[in-house]
N, C-alpha and C positions, 0 to 999 in steps of 0.2 A: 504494500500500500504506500502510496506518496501523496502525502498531505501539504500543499504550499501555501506559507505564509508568504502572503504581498508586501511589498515593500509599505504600500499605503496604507495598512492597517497596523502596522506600530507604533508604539507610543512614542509620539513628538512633540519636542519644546523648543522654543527659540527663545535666548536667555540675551542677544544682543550680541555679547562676546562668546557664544555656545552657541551650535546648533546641534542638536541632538538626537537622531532615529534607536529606540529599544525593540529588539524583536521580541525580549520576554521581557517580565516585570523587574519594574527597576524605580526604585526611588518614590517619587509622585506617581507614579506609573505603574498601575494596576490589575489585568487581567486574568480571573481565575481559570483561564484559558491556555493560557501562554505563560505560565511558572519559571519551568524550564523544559529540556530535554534532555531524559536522562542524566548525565553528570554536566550538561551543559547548562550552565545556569545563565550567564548573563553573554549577550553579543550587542554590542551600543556600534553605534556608528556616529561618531563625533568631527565634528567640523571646529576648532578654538580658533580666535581670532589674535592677529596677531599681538605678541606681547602678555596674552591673557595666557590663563589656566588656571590649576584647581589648586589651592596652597594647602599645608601638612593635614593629610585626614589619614586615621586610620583603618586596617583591616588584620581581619585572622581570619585564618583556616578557610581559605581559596587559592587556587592557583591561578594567577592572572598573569594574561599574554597582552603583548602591545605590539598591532602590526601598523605601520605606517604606511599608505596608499600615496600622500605626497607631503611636503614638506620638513618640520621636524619638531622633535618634542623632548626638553631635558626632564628629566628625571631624578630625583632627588628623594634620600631614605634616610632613616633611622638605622641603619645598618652601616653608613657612611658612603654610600656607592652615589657618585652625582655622575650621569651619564646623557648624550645626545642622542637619539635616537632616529634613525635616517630610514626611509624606504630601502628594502630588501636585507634588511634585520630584524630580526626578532628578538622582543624582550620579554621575560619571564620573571616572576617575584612569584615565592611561593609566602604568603601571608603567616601561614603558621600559627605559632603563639602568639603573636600581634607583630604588626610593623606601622609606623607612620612613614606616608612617601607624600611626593608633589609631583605635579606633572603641567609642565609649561610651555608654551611655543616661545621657544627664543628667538624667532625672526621679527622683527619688527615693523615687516611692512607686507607677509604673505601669513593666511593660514595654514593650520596643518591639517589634515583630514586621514585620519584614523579607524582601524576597529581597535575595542578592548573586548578581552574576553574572558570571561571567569569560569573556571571548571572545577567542581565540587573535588577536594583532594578526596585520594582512597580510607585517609585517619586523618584525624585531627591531631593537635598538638604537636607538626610538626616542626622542628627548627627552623626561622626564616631562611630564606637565600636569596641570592638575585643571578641571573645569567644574560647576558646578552651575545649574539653572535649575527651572523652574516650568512645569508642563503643568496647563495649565486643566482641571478635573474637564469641565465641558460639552464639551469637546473629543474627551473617550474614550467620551464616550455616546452607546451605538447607533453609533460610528463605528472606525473604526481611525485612532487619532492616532500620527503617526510619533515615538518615541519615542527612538531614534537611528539614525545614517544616517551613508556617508561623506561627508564634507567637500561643502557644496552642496547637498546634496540635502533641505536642508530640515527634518533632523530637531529637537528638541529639543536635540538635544546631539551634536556630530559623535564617527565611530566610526572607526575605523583598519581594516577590514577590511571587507570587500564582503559586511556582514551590513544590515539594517534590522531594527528592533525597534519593533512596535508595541504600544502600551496600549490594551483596551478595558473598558467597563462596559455588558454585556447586562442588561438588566431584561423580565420577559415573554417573549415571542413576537420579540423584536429579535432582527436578524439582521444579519452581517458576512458581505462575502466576499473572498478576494483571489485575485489569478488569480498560479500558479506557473509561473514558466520553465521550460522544460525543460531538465534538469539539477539545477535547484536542490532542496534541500528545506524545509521548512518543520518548525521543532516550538512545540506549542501547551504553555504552564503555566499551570494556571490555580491563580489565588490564593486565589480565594474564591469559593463560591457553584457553579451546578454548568452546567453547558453540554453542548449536544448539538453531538457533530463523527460527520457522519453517522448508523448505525447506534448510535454508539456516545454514552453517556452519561458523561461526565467530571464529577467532583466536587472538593473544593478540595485541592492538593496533586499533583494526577494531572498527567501530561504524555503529549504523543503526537507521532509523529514522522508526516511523513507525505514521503513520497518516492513519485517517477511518479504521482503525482498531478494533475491539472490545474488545481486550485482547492481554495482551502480556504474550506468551508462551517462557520460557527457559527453555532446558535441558541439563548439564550438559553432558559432551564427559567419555565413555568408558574407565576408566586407567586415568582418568586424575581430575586437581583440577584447577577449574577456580573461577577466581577473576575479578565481574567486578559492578557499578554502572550504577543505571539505575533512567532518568530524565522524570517525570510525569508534562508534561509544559501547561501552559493557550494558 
């Protein structure tokens, strides 16, 4: 079964210096609908404006990704780590026991447009950390590059829970597939650009879950170049 959520039915706010798409519940933003999925709990789609962002707030016991789409976003913890964060890197903060961070666009004159993503760790109480690394653009194209993964298993950035997260860049008629355990499910977000997941046409912002399914088929739209992550969950 594939269930899609529309890009136009998330919960949106426009703060002035924020603009903000939630595909689950988040904050002011509500849906007994849309909770999470599976270990995926939050995926926001953020636009900061320049110079703005969000100053010291804390969290525990999530593991949160930070992909950047365009621009840039420093970063700043309680752990001591103050880092820039650039398209085709990924960041990772495992919240843990608690951590307080910040997150700012230090450009002064372009925004930055972001996902963040929070995935329910496998325990709690675990020790924070922080990792940031670099996933080669050639690596997501036309393929599925493992974007994170538990401990070992190769990903870009290891994850605390029996999730995998991959990055891809479909151009054309390119095609992805990946085969689903039984059990598990899969949801697709895509960031940009528009993609066909079977019968069904996805454009930037849209997500789709797909459960009892056997395989997930992406193909890439005619004239166009799409960008999007896709979540292989327990």
């Amino acid at each position: 079964m594939i269930t899609v959520r529309p890009a136009a039915e998330r919960g949106t706010f426009d703060f002035g210096w924020l603009r903000s798409a939630h595909t689950f519940s988040f904050g002011e933003y509500h849906d007994p609908r849309h909770v999470h999925y599976r270990s995926l709990r939050v995926i926001n789609e953020d636009h900061v404006a320049a110079g703005q962002g969000f100053g010291m707030h804390p969290h525990r016991d999530m593991e949160i990704l930070t992909w950047i789409l365009s621009g840039s976003l420093q970063h700043e913890d309680s752990m001591g780590h103050r880092q820039v964060i650039q398209p085709g890197e990924v960041q990772i903060m495992s919240a843990g026991t608690g951590v307080l961070h910040s997150e700012v666009n230090p450009d002064r004159q372009l925004p930055v447009h972001l996902l963040q993503i929070w995935i329910f760790p496998k325990q709690k109480g675990l020790a924070p950390r922080y990792d940031q690394r670099s996933l080669p653009r050639d690596a997501m194209r036309g393929q599925l590059a493992l974007l994170a993964a538990p401990p070992g298993e190769g990903g870009v950035v290891d994850l605390h829970q029996d999730a995998r997260i991959y990055a891809t860049e479909l151009t054309g008629p390119q095609q992805v597939t990946l085969p689903i355990a039984a059990g598990r499910g899969v949801w697709v977000q895509v960031a940009r650009g528009g993609v066909q997941l079977g019968d069904r046409t996805l454009h930037a912002g849209d997500g789709a879950a797909l459960d009892d399914e056997p395989e997930l088929q992406l193909t890439g739209l005619p004239g166009t170049t799409c960008e999007l992550l896709v979540f292989d969950l327990a």
